[in-house]
Structure formats: structure tokens, C-alpha cells
MIZA-888336 format. One record per atom (N, C-alpha, C, O): residue number from 1; atom name; x, z, y; residue in three letters. Coordinates in Angstrom, 2 decimals. Each point is the difference from the previous one (the first is absolute). Layout:
NODE	NUM	CA	X	Z	Y	ALA .
...
***
This chain:
NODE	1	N	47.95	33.01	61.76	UNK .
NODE	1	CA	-0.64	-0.32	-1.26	UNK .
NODE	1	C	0.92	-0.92	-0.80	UNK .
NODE	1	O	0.53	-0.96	0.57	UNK .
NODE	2	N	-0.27	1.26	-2.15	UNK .
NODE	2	CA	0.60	-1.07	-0.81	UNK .
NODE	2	C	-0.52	-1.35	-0.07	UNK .
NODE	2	O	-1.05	-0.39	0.52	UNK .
NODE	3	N	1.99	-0.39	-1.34	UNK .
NODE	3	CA	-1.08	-1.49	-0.07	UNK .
NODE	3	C	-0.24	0.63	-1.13	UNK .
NODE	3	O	-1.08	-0.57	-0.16	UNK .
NODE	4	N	1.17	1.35	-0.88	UNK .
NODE	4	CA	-0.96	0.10	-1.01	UNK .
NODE	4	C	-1.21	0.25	0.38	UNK .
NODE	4	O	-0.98	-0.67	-0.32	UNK .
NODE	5	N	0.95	2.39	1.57	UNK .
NODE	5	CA	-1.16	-0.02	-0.07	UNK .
NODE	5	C	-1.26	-0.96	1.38	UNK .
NODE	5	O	-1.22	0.13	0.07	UNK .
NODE	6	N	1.98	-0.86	0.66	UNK .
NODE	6	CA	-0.54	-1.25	0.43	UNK .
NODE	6	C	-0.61	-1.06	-0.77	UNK .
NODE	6	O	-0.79	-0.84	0.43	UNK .
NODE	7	N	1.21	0.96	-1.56	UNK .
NODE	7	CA	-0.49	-1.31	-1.27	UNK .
NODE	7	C	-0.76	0.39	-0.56	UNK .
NODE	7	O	-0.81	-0.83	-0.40	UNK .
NODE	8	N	0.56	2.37	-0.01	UNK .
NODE	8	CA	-1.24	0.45	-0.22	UNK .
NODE	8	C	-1.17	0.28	0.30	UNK .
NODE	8	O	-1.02	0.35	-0.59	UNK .
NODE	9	N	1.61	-0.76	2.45	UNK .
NODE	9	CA	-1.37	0.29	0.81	UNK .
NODE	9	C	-0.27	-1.54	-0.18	UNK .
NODE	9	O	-1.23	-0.09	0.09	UNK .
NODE	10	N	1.72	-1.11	-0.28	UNK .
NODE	10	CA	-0.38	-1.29	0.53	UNK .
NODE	10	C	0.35	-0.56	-1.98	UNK .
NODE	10	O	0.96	-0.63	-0.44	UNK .
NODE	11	N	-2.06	1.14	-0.24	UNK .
NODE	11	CA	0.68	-0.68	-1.26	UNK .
NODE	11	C	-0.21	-1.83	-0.19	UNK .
NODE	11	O	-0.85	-0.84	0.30	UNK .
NODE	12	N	1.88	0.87	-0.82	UNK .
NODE	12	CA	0.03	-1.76	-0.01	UNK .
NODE	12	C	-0.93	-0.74	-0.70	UNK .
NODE	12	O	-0.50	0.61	-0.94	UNK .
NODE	13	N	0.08	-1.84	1.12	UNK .
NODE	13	CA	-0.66	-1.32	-0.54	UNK .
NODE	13	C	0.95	0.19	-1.54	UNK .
NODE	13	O	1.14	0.45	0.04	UNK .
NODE	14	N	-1.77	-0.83	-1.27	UNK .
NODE	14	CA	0.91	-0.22	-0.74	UNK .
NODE	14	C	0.23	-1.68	0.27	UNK .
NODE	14	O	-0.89	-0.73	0.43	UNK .
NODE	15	N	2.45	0.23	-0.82	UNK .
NODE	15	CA	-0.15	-1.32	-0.07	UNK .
NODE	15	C	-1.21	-1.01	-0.69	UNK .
NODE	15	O	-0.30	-1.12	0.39	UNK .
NODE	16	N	-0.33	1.94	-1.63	UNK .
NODE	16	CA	-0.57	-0.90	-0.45	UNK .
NODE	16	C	-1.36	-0.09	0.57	UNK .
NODE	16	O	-0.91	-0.63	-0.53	UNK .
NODE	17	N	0.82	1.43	1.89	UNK .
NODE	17	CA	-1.49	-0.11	0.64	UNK .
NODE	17	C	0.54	-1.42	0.70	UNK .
NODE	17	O	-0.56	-1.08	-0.17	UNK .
NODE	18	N	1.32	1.22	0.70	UNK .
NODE	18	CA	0.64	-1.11	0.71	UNK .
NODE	18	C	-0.05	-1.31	-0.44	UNK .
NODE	18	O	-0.41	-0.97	0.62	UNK .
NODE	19	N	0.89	1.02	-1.85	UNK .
NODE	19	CA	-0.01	-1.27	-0.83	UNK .
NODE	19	C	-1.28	-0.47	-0.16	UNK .
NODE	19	O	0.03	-1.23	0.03	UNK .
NODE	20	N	-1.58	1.84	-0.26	UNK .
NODE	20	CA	-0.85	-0.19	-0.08	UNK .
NODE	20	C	-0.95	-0.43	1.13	UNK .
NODE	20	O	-1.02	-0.68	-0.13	UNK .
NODE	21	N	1.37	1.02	0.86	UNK .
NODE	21	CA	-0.30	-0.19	1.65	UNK .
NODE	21	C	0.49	-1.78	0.02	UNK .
NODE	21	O	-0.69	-1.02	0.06	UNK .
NODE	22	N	2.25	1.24	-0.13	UNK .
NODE	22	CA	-0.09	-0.99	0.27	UNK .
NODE	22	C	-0.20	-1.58	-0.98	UNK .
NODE	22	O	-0.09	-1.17	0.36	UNK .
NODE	23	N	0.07	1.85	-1.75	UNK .
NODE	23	CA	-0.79	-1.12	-1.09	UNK .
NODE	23	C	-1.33	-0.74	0.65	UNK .
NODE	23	O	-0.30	-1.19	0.12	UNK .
NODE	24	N	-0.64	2.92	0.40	UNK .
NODE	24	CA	-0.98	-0.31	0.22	UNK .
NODE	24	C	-0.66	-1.12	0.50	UNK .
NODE	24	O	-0.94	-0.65	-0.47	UNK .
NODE	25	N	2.08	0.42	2.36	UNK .
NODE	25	CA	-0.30	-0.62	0.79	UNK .
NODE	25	C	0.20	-1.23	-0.32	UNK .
NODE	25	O	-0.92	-0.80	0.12	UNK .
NODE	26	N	2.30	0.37	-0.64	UNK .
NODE	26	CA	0.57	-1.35	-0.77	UNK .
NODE	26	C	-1.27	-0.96	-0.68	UNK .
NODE	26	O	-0.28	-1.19	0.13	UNK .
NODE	27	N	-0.46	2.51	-1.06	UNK .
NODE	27	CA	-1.16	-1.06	-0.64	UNK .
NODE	27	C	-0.77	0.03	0.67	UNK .
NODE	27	O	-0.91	-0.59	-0.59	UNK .
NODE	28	N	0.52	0.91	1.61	UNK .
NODE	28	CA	-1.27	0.19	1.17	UNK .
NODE	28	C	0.54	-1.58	0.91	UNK .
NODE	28	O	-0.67	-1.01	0.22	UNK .
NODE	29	N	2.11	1.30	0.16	UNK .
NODE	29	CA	0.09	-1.52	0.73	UNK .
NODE	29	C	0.61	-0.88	-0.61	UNK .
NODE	29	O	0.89	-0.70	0.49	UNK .
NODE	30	N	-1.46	0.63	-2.00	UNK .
NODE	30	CA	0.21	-1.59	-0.77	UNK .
NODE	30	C	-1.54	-0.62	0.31	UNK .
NODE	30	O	-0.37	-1.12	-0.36	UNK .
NODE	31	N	-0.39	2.02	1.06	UNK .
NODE	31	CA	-1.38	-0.51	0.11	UNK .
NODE	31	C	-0.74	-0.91	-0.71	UNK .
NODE	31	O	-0.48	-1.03	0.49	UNK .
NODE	32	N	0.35	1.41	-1.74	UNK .
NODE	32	CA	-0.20	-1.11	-1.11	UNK .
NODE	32	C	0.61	-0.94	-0.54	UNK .
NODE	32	O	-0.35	-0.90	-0.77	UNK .
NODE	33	N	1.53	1.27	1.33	UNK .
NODE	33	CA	1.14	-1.43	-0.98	UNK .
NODE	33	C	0.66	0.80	-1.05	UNK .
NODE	33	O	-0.18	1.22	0.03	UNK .
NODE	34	N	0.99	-1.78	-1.04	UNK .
NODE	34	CA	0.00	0.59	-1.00	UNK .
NODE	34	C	1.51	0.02	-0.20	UNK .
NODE	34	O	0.67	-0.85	0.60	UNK .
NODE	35	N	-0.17	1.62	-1.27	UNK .
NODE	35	CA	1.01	0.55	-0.08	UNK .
NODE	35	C	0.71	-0.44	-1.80	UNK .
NODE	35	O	-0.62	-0.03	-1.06	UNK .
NODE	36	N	2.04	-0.24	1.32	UNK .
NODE	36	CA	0.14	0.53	-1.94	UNK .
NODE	36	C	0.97	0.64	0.46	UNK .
NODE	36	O	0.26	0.16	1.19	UNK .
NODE	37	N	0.51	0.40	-2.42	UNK .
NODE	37	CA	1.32	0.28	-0.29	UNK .
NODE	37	C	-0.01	1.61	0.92	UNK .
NODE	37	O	1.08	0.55	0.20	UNK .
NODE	38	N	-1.88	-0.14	0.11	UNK .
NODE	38	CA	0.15	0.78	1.15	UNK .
NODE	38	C	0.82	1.19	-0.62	UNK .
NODE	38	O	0.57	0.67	0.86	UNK .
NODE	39	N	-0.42	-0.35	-1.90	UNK .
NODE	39	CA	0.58	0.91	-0.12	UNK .
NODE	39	C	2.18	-0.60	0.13	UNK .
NODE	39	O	1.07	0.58	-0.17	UNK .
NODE	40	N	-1.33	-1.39	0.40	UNK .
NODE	40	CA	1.39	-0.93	0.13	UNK .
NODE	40	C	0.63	0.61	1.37	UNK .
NODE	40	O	1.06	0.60	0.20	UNK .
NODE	41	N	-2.54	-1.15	1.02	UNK .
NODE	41	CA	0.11	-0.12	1.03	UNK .
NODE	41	C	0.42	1.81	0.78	UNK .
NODE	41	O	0.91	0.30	0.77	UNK .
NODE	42	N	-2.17	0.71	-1.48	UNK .
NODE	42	CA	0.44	1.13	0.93	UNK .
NODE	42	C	1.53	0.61	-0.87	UNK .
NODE	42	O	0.24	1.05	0.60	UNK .
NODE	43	N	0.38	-1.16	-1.22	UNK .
NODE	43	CA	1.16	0.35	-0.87	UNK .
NODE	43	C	1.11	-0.83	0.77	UNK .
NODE	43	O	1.06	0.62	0.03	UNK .
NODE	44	N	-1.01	-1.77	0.57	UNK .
NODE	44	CA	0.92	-0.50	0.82	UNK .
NODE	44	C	-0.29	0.24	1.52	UNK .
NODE	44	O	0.76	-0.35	0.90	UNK .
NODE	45	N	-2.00	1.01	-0.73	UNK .
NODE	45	CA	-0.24	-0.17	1.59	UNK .
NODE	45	C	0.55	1.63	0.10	UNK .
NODE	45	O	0.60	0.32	1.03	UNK .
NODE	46	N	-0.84	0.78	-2.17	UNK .
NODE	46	CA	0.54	0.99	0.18	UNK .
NODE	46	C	1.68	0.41	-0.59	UNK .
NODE	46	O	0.61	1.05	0.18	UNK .
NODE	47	N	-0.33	-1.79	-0.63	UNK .
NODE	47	CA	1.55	0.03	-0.77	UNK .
NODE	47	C	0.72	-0.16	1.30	UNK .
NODE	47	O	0.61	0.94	0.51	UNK .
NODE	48	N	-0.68	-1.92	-0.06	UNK .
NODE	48	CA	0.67	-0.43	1.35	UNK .
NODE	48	C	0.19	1.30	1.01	UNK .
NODE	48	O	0.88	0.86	0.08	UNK .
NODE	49	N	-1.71	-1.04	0.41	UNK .
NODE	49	CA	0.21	1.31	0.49	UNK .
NODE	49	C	0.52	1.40	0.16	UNK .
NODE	49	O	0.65	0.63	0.83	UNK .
NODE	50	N	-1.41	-0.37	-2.38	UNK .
NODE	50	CA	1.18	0.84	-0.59	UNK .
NODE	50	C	1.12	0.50	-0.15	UNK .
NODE	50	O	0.52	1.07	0.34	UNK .
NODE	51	N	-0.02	-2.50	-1.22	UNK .
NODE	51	CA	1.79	-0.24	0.02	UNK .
NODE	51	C	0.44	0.22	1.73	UNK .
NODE	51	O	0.78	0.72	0.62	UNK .
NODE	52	N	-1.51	-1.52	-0.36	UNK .
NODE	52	CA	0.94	-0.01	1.45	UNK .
NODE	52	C	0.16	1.09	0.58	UNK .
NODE	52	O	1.16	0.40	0.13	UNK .
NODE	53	N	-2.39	0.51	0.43	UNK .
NODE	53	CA	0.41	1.46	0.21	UNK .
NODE	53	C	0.40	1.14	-0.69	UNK .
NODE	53	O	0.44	1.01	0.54	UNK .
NODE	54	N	-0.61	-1.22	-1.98	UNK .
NODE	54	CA	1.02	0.90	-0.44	UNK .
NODE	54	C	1.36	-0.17	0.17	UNK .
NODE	54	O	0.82	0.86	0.33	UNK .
NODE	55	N	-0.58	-2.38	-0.65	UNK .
NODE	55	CA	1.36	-0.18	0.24	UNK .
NODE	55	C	1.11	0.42	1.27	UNK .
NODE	55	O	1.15	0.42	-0.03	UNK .
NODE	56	N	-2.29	-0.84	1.35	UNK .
NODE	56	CA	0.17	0.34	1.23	UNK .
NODE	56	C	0.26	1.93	-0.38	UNK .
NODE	56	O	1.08	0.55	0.24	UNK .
NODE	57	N	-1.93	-0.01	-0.68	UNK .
NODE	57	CA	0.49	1.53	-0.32	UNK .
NODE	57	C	1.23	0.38	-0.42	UNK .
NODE	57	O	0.78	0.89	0.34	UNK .
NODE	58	N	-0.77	-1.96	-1.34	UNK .
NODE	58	CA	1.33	0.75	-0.54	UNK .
NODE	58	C	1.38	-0.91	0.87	UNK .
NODE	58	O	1.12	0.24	-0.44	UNK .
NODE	59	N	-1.17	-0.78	1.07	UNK .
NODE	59	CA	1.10	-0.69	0.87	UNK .
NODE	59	C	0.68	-1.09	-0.83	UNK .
NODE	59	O	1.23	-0.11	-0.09	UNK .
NODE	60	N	-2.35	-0.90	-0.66	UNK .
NODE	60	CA	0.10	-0.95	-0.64	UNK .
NODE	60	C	0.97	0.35	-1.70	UNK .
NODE	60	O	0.57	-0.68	-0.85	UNK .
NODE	61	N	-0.80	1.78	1.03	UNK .
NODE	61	CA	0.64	0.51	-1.87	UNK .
NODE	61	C	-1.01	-0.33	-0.78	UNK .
NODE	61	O	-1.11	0.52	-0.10	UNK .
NODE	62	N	1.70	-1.68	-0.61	UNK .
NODE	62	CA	-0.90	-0.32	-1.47	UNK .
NODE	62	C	-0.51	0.83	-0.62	UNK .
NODE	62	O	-1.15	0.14	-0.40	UNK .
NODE	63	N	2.50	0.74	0.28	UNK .
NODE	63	CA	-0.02	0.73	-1.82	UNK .
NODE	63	C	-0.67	1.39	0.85	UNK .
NODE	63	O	-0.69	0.59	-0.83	UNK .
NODE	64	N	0.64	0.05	1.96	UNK .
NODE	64	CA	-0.72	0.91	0.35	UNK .
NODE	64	C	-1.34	-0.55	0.58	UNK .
NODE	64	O	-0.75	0.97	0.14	UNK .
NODE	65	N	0.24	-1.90	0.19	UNK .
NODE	65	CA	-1.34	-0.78	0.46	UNK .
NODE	65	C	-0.57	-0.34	-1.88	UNK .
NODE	65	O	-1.14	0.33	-0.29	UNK .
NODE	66	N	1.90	-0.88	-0.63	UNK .
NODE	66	CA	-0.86	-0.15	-1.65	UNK .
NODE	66	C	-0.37	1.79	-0.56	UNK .
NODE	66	O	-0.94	0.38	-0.71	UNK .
NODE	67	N	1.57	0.10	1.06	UNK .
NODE	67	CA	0.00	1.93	-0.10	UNK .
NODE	67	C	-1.17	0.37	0.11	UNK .
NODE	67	O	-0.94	0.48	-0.63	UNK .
NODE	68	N	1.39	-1.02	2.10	UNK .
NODE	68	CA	-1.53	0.71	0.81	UNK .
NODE	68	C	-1.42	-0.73	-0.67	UNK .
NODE	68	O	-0.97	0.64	-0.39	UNK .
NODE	69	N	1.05	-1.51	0.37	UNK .
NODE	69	CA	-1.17	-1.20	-0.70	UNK .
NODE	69	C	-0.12	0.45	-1.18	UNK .
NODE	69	O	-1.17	-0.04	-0.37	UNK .
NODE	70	N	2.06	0.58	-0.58	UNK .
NODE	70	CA	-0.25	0.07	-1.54	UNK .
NODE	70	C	0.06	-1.07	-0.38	UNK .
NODE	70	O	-0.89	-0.25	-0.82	UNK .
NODE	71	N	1.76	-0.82	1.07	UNK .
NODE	71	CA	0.39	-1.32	-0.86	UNK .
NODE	71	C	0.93	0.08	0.15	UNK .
NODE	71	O	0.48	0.67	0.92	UNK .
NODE	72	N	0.51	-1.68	-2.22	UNK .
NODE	72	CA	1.13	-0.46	0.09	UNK .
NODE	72	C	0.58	-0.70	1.20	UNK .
NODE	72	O	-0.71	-0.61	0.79	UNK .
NODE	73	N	2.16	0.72	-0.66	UNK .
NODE	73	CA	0.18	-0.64	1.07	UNK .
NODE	73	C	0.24	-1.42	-0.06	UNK .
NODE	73	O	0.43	-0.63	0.96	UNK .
NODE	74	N	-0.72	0.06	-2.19	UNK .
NODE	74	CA	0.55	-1.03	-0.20	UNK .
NODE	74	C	-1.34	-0.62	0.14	UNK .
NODE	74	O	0.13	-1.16	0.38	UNK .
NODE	75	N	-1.41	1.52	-0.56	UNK .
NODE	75	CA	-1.03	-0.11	-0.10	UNK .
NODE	75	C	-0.70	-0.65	1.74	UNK .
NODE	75	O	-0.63	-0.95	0.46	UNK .
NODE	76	N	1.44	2.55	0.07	UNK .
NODE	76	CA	-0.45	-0.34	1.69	UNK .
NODE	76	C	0.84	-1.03	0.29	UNK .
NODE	76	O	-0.50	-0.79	0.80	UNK .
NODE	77	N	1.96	0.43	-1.27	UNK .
NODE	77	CA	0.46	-0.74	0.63	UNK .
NODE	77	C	-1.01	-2.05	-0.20	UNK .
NODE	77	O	-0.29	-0.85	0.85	UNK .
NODE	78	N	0.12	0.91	-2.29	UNK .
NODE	78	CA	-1.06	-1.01	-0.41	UNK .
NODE	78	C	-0.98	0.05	1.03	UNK .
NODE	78	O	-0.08	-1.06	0.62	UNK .
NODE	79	N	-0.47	1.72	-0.35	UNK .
NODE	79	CA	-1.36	0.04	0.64	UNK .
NODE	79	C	0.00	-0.44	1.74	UNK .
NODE	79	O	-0.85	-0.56	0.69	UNK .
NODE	80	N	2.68	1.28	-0.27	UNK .
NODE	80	CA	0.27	-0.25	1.29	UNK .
NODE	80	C	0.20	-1.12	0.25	UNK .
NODE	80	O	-0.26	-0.44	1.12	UNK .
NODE	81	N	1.02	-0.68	-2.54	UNK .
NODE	81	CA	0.00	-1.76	0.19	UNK .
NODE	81	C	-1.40	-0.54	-0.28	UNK .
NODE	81	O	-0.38	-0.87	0.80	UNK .
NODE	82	N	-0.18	1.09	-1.43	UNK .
NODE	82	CA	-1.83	-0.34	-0.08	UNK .
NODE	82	C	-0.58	-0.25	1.49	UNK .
NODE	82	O	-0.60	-0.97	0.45	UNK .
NODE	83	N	0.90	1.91	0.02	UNK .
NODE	83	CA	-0.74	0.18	1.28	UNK .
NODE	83	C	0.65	-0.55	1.26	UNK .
NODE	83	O	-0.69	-0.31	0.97	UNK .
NODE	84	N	2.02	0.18	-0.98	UNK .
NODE	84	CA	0.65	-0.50	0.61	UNK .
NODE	84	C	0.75	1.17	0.97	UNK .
NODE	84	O	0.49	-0.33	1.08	UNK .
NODE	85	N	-0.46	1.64	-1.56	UNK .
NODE	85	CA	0.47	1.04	1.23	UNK .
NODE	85	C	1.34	0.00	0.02	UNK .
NODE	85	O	0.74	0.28	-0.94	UNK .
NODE	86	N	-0.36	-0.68	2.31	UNK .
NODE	86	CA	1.59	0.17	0.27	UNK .
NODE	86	C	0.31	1.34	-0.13	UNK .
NODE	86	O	-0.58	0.71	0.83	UNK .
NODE	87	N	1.32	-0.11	-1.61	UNK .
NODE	87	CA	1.04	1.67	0.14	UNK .
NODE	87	C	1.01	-0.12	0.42	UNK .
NODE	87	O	0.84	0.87	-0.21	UNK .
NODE	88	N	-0.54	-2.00	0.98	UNK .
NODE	88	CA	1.68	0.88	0.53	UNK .
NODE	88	C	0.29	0.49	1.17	UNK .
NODE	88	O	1.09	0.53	0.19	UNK .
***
């Protein structure tokens, strides 16, 4: 059997079920405490990540890891000192 047609027998989660899942739980265990900025918070808790494994994809290539992202690379590179991600 292909992995195409393996992926069709097992179709995927979209990410953004995922994301919601896990929004969900986040405000479930603030258990009544309150939150700001949150849209600050999941945009750096998911950027991170991100960068890093795409980058890890592309074998730490900027300008093919900003490609893949659809940003500038000068942009990812900003974002990689923000966050503090070592690339070399």
C-alpha cells in the first residue's frame, strides 16, 4: 500500500483541531485565574516551536526555513533574536 493511500485510510487531525484542544485545556487549568495578553502568549508559545523545527527541517537554512514559513528572512532572523534561538 502507498503512503498516499495509507493517509487516506487514517485522515489527519487538522492542526487547527489541535490548537483548539489544546487552547481549550490551558483555559480549563487557569482554573479561574485570569489571563491577559493571551494572544501574546499562544503566538510565542507557538512561534518557538515552529522556527525551531522548521529550521531543524531545513538543516538550519534561514533563507529556505523564511520560504517555507512565508516570511522574510530577515524577519525570521528578528524573531530568532526575540526569542533567543541559537542557529548555528
Amino acid at each position: 500500500m502507498s503512503d498516499r493511500q495509507e493517509q487516506s485510510r487514517h485522515p489527519r487531525t487538522p492542526l487547527r483541531d489541535h490548537v483548539a484542544s489544546s487552547i481549550s485545556r490551558y483555559l480549563r487549568d487557569l482554573d479561574g485565574c485570569g489571563v491577559s495578553d493571551l494572544h501574546a502568549v499562544v503566538m510565542r508559545e507557538v512561534e518557538v516551536p515552529l522556527f525551531v523545527e522548521v529550521l531543524s527541517h531545513c538543516d538550519g537554512n534561514q533563507s529556505r526555513a523564511a520560504e517555507m514559513l512565508g516570511i522574510h528572512r530577515a524577519t525570521l532572523r528578528k524573531k530568532l533574536r526575540e526569542y533567543g534561538i541559537d542557529n548555528s
